[in-house]
ROMI-290775 format. One record per atom (N, C-alpha, C): atom name; x, y, z; residue number from 1; residue in three letters. Coordinates in pm, whole numbers. Atoms other than C-alpha are relative to their C-alpha. Last residue first. Layout:
residues N
   a       X       Y       Z    k    r
  CA       X       Y       Z  NUM  Ala
...
***
This chain:
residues 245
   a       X       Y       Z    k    r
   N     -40    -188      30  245  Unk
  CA    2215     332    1161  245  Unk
   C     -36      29     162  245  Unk
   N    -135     -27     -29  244  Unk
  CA    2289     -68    1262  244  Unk
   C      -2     127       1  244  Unk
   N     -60      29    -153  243  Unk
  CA    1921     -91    1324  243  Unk
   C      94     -16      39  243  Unk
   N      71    -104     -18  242  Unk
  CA    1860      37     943  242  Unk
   C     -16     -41     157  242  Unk
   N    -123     -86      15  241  Unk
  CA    2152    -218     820  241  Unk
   C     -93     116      89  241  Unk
   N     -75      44     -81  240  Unk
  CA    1951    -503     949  240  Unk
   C     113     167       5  240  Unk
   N      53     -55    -137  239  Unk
  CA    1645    -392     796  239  Unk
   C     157     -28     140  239  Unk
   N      86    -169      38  238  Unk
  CA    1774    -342     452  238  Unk
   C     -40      -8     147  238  Unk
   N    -116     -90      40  237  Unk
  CA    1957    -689     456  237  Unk
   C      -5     116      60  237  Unk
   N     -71       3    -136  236  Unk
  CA    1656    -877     606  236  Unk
   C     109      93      24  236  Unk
   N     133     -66    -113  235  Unk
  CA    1426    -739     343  235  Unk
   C      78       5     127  235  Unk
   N      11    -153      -5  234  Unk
  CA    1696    -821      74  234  Unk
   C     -84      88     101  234  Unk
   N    -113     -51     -62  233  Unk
  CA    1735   -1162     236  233  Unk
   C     -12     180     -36  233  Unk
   N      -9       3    -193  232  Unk
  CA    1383   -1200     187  232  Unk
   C     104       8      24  232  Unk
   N      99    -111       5  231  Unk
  CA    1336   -1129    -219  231  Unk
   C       5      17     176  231  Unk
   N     -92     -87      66  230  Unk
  CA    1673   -1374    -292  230  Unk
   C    -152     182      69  230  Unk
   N    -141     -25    -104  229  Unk
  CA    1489   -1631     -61  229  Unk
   C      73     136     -33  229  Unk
   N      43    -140     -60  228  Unk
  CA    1141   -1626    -302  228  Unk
   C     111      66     135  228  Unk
   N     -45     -43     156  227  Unk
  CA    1283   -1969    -549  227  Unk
   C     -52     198     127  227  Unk
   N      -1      86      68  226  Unk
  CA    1401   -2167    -189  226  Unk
   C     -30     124    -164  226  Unk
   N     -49    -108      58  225  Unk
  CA    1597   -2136      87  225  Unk
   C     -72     -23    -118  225  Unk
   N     -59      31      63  224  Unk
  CA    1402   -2410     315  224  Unk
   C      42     162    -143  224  Unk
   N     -46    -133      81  223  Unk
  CA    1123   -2384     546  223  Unk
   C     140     -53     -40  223  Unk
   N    -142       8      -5  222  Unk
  CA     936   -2682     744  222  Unk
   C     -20     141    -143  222  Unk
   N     -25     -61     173  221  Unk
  CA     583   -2599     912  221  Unk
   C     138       4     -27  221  Unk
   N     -43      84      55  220  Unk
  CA     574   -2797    1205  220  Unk
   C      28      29    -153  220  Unk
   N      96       1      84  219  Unk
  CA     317   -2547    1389  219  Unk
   C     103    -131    -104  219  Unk
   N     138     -29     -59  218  Unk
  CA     506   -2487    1714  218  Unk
   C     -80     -64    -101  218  Unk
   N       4     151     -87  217  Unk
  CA     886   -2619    1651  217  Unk
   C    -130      12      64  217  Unk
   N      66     -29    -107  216  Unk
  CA     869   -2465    1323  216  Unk
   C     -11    -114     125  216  Unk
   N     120      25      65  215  Unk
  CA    1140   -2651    1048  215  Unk
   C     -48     103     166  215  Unk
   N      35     -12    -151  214  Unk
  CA    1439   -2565     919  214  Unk
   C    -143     -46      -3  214  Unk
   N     117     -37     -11  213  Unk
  CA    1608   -2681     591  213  Unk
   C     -58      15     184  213  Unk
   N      -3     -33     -89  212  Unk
  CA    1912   -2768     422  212  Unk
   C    -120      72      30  212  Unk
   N     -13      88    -142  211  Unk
  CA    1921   -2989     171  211  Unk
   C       9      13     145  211  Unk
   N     -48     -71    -126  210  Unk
  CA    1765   -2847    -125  210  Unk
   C      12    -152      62  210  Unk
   N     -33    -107      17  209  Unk
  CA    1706   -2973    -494  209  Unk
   C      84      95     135  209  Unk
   N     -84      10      57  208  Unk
  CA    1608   -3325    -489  208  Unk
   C      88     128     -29  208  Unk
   N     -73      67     -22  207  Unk
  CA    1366   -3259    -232  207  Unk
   C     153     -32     -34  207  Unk
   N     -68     -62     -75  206  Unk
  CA    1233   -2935    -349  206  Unk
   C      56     -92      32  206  Unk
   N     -51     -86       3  205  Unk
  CA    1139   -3131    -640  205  Unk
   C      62     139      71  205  Unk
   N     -92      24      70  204  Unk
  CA     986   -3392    -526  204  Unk
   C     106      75     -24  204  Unk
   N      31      12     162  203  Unk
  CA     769   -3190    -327  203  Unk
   C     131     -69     -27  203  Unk
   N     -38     -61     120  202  Unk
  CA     846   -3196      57  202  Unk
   C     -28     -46    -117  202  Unk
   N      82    -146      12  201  Unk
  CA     635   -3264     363  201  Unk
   C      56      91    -102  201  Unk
   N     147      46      54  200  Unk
  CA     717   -3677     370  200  Unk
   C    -100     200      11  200  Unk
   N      53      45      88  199  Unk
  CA    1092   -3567     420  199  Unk
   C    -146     -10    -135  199  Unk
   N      95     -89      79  198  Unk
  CA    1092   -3382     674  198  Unk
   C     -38     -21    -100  198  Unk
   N     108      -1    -124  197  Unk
  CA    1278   -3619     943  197  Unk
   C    -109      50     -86  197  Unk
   N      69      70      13  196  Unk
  CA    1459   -3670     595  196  Unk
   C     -77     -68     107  196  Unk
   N      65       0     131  195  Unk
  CA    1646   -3390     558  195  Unk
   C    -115    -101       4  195  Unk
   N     -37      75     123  194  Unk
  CA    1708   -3283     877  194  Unk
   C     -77     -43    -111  194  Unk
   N      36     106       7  193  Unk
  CA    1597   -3001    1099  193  Unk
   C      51    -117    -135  193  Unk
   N     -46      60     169  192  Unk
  CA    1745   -2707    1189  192  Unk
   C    -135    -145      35  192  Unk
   N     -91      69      -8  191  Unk
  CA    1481   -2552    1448  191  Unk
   C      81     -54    -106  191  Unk
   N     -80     107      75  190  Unk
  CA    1296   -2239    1424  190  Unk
   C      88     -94      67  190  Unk
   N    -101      -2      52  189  Unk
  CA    1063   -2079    1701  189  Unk
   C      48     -93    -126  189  Unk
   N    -116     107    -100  188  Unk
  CA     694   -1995    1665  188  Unk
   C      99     -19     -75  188  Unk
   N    -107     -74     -70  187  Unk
  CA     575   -1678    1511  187  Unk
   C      57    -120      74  187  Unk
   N      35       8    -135  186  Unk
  CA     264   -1861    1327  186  Unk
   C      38      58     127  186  Unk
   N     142       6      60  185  Unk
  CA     321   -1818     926  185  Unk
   C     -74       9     175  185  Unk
   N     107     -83      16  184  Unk
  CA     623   -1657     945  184  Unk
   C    -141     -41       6  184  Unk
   N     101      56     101  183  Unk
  CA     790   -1907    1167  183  Unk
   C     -72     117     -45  183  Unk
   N      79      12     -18  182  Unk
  CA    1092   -1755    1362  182  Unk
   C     -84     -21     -91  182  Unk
   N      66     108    -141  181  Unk
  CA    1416   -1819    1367  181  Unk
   C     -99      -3      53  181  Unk
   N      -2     136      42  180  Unk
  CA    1539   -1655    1011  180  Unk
   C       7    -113     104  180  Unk
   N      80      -8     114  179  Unk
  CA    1659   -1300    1097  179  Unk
   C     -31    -184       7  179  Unk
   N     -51     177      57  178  Unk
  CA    1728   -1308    1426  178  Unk
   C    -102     -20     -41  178  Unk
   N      53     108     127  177  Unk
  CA    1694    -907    1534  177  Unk
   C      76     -92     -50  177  Unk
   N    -132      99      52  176  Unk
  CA    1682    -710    1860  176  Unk
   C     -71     -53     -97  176  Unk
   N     -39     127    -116  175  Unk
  CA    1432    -429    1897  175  Unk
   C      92    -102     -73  175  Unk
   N    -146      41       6  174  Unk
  CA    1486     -76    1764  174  Unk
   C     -12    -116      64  174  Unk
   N     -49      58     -84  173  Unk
  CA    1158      65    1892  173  Unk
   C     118     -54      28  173  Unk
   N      44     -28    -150  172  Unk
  CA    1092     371    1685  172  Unk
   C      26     -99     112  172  Unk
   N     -39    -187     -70  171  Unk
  CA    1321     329    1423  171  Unk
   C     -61      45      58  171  Unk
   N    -113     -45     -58  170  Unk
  CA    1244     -22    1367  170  Unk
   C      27      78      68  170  Unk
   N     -35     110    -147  169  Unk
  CA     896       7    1376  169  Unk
   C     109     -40      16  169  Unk
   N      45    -128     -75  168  Unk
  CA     914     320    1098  168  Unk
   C       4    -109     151  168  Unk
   N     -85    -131     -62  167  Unk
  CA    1121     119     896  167  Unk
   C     -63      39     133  167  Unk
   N    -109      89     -44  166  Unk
  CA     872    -208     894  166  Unk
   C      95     125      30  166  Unk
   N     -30       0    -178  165  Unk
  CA     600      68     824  165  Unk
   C      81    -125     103  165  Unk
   N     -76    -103     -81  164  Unk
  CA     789     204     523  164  Unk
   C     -61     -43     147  164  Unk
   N    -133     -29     -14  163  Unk
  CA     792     -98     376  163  Unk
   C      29      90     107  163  Unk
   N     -41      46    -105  162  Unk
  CA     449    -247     453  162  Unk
   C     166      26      32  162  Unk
   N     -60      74      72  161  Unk
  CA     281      85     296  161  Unk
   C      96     -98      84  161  Unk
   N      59     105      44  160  Unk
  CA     -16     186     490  160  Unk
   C      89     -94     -85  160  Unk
   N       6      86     146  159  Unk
  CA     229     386     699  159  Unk
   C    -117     -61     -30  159  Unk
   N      40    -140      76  158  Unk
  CA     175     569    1033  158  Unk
   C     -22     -19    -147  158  Unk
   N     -41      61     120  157  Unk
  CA     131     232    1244  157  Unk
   C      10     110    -107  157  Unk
   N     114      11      88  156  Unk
  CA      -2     378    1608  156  Unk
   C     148     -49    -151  156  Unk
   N     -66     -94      87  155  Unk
  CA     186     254    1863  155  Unk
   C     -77      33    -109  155  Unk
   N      88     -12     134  154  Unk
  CA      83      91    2206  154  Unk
   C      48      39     -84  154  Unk
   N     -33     -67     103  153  Unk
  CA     129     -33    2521  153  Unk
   C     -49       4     -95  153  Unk
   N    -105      -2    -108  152  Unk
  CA     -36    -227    2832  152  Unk
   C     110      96     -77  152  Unk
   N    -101      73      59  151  Unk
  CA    -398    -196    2672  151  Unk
   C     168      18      53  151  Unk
   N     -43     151     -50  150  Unk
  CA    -665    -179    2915  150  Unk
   C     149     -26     -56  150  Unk
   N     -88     -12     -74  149  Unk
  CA    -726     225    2831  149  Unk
   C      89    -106      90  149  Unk
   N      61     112    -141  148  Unk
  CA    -824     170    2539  148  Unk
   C      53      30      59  148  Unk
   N      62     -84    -141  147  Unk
  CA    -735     484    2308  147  Unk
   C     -70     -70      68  147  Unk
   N    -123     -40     -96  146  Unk
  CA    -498     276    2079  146  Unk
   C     -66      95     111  146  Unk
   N     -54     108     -92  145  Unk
  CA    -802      79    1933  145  Unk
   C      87      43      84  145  Unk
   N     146       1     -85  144  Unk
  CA    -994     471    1859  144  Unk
   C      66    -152      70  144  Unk
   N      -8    -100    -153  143  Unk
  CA    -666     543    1670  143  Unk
   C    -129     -19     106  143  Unk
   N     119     -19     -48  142  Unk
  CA    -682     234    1415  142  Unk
   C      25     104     164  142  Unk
   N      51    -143      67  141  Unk
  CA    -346     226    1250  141  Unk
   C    -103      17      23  141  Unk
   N     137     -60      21  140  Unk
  CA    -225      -5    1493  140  Unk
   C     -18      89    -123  140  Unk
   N       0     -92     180  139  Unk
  CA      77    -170    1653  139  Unk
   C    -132     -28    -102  139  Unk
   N      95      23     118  138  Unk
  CA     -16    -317    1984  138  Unk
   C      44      89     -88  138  Unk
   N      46    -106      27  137  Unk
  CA     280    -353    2252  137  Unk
   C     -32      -6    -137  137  Unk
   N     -63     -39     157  136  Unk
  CA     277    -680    2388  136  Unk
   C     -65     114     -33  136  Unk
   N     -98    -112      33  135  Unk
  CA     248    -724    2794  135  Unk
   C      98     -13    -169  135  Unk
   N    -130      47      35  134  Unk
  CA     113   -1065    2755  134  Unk
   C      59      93     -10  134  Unk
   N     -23     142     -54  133  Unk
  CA    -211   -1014    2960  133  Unk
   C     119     -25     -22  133  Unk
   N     -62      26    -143  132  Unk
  CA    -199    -644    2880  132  Unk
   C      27    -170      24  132  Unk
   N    -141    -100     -29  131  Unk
  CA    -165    -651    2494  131  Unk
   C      26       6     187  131  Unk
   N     -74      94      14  130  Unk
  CA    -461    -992    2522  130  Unk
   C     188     128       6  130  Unk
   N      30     127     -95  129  Unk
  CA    -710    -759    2644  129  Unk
   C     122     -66      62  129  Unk
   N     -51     -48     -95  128  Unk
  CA    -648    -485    2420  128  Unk
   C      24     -85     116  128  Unk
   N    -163     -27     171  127  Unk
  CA    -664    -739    2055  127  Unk
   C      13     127     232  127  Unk
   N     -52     107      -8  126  Unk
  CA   -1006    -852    2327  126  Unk
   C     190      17     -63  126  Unk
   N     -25      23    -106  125  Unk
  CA   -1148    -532    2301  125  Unk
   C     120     -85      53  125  Unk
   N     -80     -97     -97  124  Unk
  CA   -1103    -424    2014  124  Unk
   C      72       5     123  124  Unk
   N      75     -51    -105  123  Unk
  CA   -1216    -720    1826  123  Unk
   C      53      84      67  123  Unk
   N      56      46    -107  122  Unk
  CA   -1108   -1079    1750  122  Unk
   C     -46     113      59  122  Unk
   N     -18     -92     -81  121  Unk
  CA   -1052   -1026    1370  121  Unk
   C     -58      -4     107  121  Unk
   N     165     -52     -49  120  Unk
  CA    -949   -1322    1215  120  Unk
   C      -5     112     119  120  Unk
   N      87     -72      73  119  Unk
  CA    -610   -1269    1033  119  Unk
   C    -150      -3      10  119  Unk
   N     114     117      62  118  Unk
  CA    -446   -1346    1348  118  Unk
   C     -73     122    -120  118  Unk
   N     130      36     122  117  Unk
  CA    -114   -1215    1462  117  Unk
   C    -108     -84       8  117  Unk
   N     148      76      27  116  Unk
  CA     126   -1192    1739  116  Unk
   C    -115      41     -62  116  Unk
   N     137     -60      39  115  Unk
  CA     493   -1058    1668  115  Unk
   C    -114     -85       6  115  Unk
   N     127      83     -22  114  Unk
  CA     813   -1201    1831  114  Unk
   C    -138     100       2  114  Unk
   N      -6     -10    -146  113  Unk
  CA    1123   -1069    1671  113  Unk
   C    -165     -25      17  113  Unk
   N     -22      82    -103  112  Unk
  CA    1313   -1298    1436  112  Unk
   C     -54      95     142  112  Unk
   N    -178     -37     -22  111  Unk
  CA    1392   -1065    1141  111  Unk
   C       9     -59     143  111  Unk
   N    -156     -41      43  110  Unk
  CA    1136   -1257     936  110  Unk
   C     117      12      63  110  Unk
   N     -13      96     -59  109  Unk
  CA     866   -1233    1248  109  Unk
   C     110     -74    -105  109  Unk
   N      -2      -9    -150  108  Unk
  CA     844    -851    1193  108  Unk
   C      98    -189      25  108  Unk
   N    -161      -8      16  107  Unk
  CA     795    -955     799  107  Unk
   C     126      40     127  107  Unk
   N     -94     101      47  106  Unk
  CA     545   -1177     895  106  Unk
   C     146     103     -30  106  Unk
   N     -31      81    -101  105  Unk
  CA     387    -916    1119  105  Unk
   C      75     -99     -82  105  Unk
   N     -48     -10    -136  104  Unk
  CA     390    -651     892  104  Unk
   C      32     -90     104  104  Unk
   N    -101     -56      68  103  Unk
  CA     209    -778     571  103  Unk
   C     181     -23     122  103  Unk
   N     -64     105      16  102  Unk
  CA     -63    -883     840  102  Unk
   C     152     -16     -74  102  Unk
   N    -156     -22       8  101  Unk
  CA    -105    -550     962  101  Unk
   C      50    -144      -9  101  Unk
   N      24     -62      84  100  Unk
  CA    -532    -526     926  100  Unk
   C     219      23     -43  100  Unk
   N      38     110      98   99  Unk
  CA    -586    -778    1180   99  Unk
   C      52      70    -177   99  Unk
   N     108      34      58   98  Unk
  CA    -428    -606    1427   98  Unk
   C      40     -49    -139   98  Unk
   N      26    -114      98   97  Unk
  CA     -50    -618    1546   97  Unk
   C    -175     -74     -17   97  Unk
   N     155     100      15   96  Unk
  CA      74    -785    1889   96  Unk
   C     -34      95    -131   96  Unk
   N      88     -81     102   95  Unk
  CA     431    -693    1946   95  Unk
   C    -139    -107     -36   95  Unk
   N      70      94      39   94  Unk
  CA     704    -813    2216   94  Unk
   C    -130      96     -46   94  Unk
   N      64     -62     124   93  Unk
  CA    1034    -680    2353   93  Unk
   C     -93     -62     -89   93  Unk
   N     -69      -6     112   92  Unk
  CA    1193    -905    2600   92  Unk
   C    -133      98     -70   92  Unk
   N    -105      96     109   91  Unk
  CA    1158    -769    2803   91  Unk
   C     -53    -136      30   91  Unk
   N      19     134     -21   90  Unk
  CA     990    -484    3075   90  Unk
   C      90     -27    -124   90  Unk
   N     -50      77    -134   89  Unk
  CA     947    -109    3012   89  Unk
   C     -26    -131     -29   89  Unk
   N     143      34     -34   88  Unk
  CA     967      25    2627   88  Unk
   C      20     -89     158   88  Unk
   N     -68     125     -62   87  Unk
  CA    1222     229    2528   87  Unk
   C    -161     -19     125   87  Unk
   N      56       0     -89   86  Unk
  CA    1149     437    2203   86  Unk
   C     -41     -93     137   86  Unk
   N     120     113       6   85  Unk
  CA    1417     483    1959   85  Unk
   C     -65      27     139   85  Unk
   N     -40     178     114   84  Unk
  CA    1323     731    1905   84  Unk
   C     124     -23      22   84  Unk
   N    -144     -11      49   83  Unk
  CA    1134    1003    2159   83  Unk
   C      65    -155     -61   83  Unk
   N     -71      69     -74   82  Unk
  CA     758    1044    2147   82  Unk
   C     169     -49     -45   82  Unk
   N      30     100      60   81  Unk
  CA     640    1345    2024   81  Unk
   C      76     -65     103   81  Unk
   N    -100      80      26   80  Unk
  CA     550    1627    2289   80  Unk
   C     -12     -96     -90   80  Unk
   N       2     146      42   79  Unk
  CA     293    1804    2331   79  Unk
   C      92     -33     -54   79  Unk
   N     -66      55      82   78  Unk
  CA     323    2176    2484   78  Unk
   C       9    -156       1   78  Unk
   N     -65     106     -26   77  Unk
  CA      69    2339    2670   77  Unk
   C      61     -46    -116   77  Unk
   N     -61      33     106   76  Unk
  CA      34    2708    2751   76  Unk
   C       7    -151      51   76  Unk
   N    -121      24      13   75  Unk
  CA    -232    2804    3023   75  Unk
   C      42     -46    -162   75  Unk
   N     -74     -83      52   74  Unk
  CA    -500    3046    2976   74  Unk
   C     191     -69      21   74  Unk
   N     -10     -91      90   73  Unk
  CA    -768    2897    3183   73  Unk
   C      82      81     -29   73  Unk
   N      72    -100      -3   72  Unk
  CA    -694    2584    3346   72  Unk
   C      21      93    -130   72  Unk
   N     -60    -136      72   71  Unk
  CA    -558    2259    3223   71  Unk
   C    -139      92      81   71  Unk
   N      98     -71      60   70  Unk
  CA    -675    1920    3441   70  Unk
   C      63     189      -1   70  Unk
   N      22    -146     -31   69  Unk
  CA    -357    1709    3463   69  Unk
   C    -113      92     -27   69  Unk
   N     129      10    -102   68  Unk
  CA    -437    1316    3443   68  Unk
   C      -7     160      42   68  Unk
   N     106      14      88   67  Unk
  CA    -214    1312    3153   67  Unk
   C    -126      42      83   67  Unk
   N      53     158      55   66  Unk
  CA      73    1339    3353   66  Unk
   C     -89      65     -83   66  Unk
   N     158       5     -67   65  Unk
  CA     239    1715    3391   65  Unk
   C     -36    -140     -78   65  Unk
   N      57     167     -15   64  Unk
  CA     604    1853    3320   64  Unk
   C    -140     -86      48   64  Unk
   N       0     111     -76   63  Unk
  CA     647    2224    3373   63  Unk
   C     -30    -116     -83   63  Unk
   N    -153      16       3   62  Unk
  CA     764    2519    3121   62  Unk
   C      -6    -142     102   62  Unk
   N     -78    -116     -61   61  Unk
  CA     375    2639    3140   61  Unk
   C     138       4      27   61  Unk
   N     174    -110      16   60  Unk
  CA     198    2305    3095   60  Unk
   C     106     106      55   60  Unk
   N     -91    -214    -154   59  Unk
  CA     442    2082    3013   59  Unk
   C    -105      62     -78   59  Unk
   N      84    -130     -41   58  Unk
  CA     317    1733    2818   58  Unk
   C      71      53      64   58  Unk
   N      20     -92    -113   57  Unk
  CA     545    1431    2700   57  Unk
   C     -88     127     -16   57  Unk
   N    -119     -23     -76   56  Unk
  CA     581    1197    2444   56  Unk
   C      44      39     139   56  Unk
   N     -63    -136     -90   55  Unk
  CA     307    1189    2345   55  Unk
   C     113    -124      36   55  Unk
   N     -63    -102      87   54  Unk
  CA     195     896    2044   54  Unk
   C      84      79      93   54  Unk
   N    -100      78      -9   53  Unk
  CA      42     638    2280   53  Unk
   C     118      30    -105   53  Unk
   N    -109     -16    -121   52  Unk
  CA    -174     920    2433   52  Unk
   C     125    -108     -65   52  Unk
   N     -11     126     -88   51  Unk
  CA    -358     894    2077   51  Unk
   C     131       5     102   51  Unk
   N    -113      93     -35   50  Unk
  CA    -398    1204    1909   50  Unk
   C      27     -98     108   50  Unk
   N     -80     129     101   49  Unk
  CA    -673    1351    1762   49  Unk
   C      85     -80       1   49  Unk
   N     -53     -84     131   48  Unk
  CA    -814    1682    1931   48  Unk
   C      66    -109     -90   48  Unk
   N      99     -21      63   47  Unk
  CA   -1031    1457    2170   47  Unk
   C      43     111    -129   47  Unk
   N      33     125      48   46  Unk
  CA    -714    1251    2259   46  Unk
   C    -147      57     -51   46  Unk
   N     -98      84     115   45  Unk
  CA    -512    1562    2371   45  Unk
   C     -89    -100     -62   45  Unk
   N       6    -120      96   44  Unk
  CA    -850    1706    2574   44  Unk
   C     118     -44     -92   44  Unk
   N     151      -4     121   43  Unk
  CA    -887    1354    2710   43  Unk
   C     -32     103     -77   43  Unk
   N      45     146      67   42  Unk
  CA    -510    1327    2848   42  Unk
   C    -140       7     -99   42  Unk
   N    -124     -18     145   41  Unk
  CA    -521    1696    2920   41  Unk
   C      36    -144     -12   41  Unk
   N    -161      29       1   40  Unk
  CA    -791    1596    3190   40  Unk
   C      74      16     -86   40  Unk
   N     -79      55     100   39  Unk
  CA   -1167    1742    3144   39  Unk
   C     155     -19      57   39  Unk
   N     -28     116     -91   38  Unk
  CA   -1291    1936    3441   38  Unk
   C      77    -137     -48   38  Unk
   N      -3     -51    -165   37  Unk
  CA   -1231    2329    3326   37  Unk
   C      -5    -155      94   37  Unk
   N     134      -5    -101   36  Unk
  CA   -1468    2250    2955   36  Unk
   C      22      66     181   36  Unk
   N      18     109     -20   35  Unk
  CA   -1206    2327    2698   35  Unk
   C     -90      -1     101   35  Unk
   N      51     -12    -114   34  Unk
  CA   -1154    2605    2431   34  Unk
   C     -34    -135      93   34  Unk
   N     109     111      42   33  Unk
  CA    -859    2537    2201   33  Unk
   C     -87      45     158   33  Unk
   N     126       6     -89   32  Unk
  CA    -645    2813    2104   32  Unk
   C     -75     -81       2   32  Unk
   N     113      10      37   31  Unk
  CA    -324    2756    1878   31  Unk
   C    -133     -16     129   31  Unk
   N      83     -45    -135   30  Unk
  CA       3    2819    2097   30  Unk
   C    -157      42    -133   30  Unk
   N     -48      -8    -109   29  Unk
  CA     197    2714    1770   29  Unk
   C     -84     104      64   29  Unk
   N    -121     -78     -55   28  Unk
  CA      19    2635    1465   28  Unk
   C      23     -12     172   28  Unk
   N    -113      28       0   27  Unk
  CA    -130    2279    1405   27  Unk
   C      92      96      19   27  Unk
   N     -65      41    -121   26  Unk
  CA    -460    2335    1565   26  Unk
   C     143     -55      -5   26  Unk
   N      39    -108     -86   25  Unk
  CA    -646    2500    1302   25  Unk
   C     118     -25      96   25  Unk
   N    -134     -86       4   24  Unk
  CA    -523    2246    1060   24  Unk
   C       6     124     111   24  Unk
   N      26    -119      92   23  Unk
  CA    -670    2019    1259   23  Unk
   C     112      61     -39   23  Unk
   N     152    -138     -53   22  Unk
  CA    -533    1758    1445   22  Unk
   C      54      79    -101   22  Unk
   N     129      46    -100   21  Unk
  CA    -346    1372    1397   21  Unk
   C    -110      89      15   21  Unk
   N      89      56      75   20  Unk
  CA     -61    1440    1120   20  Unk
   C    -174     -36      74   20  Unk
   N      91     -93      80   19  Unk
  CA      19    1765    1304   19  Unk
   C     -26    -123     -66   19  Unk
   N      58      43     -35   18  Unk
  CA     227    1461    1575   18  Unk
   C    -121     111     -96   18  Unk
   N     -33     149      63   17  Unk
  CA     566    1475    1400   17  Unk
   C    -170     -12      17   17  Unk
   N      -4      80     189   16  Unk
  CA     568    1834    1369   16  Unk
   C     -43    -137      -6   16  Unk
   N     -95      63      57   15  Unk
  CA     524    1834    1802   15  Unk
   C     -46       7    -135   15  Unk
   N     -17     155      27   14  Unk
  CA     189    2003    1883   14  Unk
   C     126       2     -78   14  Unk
   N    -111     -37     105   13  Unk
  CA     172    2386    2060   13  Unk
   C      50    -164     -24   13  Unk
   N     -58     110      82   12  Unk
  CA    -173    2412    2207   12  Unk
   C     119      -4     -63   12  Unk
   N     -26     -43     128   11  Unk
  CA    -316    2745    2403   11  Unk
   C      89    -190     -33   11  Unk
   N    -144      30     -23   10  Unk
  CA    -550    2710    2667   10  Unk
   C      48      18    -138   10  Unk
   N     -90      20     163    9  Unk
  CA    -935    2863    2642    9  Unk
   C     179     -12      64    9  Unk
   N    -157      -7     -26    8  Unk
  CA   -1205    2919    2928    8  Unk
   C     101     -77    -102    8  Unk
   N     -54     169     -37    7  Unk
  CA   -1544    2964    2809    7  Unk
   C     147      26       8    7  Unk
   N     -66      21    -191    6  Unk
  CA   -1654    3353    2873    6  Unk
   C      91    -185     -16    6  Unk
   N    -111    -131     -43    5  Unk
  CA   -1723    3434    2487    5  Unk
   C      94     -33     159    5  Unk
   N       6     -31    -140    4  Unk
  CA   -1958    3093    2493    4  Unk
   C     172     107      13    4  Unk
   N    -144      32     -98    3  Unk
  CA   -1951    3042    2109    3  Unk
   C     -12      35     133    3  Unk
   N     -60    -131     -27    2  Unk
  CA   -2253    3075    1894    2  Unk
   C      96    -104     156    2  Unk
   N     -21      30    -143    1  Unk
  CA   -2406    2783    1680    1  Unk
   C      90     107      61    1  Unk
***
């Protein structure tokens, strides 16, 4: 296939953080990319690999420029990562994860901040749908879900491992955390609850054993310190200290 000598060509210079997304071609500095002239540097960024919900910022030529900027021939642009922590408009601070970040959302909903889950998968659309309706920003490792343009935020998930991507959502959003007031299994809140409102939903043997216990005030699911506690405070520990750094 032969190249159009005359096509008009900008030069590329991508944030370190963001070379996991494009070529290698396209990871040095002021790398050449030819582009069409009507295209927006929003859709020329997002057709080299990176999801607008990654930038940071664009400058075209030492300037500042939306997404909606259409690049001529022979400018410089520089991509930005996005800056950490990363401050998100509106509040309280609120996360929707696909189907594929279950791991993640319970341990999200662990340190008490409000993550929405389902392990049935409802769908691109709909997983964007529901991020505007409830203004929650979608955590992802699917780059084609983070290039809706419905969705109200976004992040991509860089990890497959659920450690490092509990870090990595810290240390990009930093949102408040109360460990141990939300239901992992549903995200609704905790209440104490007594021993023997709860009674008829404990084993013998947790009975006689514990006495202090919470329960969901959405789903009714009661919780209690019990033989897997010692494996969740260390989770809470580790994340508490890594939003004190």
């Amino acid at each position: 296939m032969l190249c159009d000598v005359n096509a008009p060509v900008v030069h590329f210079s991508f944030a370190p953080e963001l070379h996991v997304f494009v070529a290698a071609e396209h990871s040095a500095a002021d790398a050449p990319v030819v582009i069409d002239g009507t295209s927006t540097l929003g859709h020329v960024v997002e057709s080299l690999g990176v999801p607008l919900t990654e930038v940071g910022g664009l400058v075209v030529d030492g300037a500042e420029v939306t997404p909606a900027h259409v690049p001529s021939a022979g400018e410089r642009i520089e991509v930005r990562a996005v800056e950490r922590p990363q401050r998100v408009p509106g509040a309280p601070l609120r996360f929707l994860l696909d189907v594929h970040l279950g791991t993640l959302a319970r341990r999200l909903r662990l340190l008490g901040v409000d993550a929405a889950y389902t392990n049935e998968d409802p769908g691109d659309a709909a997983l964007a749908a529901l991020s505007a309706k409830e203004q929650r920003v979608l955590l992802s490792r699917d780059r084609g879900l983070l290039r809706r343009r419905e969705i109200w935020a976004g992040a991509f998930v860089y990890s497959d491992r659920p450690d490092d991507q509990l870090r990595d959502v810290l240390r990009r959003f930093a949102p408040e955390l109360a460990p141990w007031t939300r239901c992992t299994a549903c995200n609704g809140e905790l209440a104490d609850a007594d021993k023997d409102s709860v009674r008829e939903q404990l084993q013998h043997g947790t009975q006689r054993t514990y006495d202090v216990f919470a329960q969901c005030t959405a789903c009714g699911r009661v919780y209690w310190r019990g033989a897997h506690h010692a494996r969740l405070e260390a989770i809470v520990q580790e994340a508490l200290r890594e939003n004190a750094g």
